[in-house]
C-alpha positions in Angstrom: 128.8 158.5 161.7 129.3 158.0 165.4 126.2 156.9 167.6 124.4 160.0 168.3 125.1 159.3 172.1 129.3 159.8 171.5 128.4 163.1 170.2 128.9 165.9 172.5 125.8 168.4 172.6 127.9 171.4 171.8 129.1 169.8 168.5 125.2 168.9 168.0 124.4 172.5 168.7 126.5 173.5 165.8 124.2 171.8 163.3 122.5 173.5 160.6 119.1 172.6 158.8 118.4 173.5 155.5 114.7 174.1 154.7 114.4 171.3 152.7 116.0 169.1 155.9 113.8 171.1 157.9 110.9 170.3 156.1 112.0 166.0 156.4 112.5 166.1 160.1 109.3 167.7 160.6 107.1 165.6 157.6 109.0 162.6 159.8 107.5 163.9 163.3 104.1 164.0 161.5 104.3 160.8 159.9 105.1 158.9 163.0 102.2 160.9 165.2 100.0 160.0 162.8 101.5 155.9 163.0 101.2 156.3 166.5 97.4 157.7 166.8 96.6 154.9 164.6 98.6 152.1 166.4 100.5 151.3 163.3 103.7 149.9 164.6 105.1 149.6 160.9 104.4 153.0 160.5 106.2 153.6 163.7 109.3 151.7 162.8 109.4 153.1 159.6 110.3 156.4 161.2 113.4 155.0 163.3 116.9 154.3 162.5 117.8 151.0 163.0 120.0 151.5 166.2 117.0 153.9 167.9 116.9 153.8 171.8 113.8 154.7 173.8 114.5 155.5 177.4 113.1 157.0 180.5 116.3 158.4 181.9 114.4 158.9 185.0 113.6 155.4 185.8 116.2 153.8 183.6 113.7 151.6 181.2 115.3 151.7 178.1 114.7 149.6 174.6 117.1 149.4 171.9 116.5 149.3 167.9 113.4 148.2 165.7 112.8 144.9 167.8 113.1 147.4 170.7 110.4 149.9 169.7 108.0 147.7 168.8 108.5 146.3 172.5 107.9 149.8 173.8 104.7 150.1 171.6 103.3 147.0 171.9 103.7 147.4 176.4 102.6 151.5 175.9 99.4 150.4 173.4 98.4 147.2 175.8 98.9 149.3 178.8 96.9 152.4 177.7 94.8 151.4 174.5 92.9 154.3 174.2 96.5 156.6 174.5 95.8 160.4 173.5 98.2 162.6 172.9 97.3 166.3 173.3 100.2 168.5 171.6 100.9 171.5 174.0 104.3 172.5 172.9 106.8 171.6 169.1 110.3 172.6 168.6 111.8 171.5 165.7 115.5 171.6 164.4 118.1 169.9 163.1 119.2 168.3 166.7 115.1 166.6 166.4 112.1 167.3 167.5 111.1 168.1 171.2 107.5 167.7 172.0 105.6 168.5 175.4 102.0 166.9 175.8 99.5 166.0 177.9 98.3 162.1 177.6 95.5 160.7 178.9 94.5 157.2 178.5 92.9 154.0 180.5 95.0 152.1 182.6 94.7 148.1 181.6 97.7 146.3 181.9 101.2 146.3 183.6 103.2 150.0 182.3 107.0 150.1 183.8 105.7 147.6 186.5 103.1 149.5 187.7 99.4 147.3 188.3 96.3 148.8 186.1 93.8 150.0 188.2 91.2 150.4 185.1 91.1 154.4 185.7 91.5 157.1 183.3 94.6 158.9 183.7 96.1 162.1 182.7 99.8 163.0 182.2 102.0 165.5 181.2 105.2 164.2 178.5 108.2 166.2 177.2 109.9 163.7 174.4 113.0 164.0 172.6 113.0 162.6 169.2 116.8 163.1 168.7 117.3 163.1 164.4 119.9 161.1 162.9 121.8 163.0 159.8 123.1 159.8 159.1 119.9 157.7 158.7 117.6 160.2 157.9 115.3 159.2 160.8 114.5 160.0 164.9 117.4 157.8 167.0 114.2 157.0 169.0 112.0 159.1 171.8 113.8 160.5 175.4 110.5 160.5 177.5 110.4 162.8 180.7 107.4 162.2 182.1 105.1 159.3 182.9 101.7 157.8 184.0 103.9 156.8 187.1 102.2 159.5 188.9 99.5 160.3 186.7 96.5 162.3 188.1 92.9 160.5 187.9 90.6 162.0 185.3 
């Protein structure tokens, strides 16, 4: 199958979820919230296909595949170690799972090159976990939103 990137959305929106698929993609989502409250970057991975992107089309930060994940992880967990996600909004279908939260968490290292400042921030996200039919897992995470501006708790 072609990278999910070369398909065009209208094919995409043509797609069709059984409910047993529907039922994977959203036991998937749940499995990797879970791996991410916990930190569990195994349990992260685990939920990825191999060629998985995570971007911030907004700023342009981008990591590619399992190596890259972990890279996003291990910066986001360092960064904010006491990350909370607060799930506001789910769609799920066979194009993925959208998501819109707000995120809080202490500021204590570097994030997209911005200095911690030690204060608790709050956030809103929307992410994109776009599935993969191929793979059986989310191509990775399309992040709008960030602790770039976040608002002081």
């Amino acid at each position: 199958m072609r990278p999910l990137d070369q398909i065009d959305i209208r094919e995409r929106l043509r797609w069709r979820a059984s409910p047993d698929e529907f039922e994977e993609i959203r036991s998937l989502w749940i499995a990797h919230s879970k791996a991410e409250d916990a930190h569990d970057l195994d349990g992260l991975v685990a939920t990825l296909s191999p060629d998985c992107v995570y971007e911030f089309p907004w700023s342009g930060h981008r990591w590619e595949g399992h190596d890259g994940a972990r890279r996003f992880y291990t910066e986001l967990l360092t960064a904010f170690p006491d990350i909370h996600f607060d799930l506001r909004d789910i769609v799920i279908g066979p194009q993925g799972v959208y998501e819109y939260a707000e995120v809080t968490g202490t500021h204590e290292a570097v994030w997209l090159g911005i200095e911690p400042d030690g204060e608790k921030k709050r956030w809103h996200n929307a992410i994109l976990f776009p599935w993969d039919p191929a793979t059986r897992r989310f191509a990775g995470e399309r992040v709008y939103g960030s602790p770039s501006s976040p608002v002081d708790v």
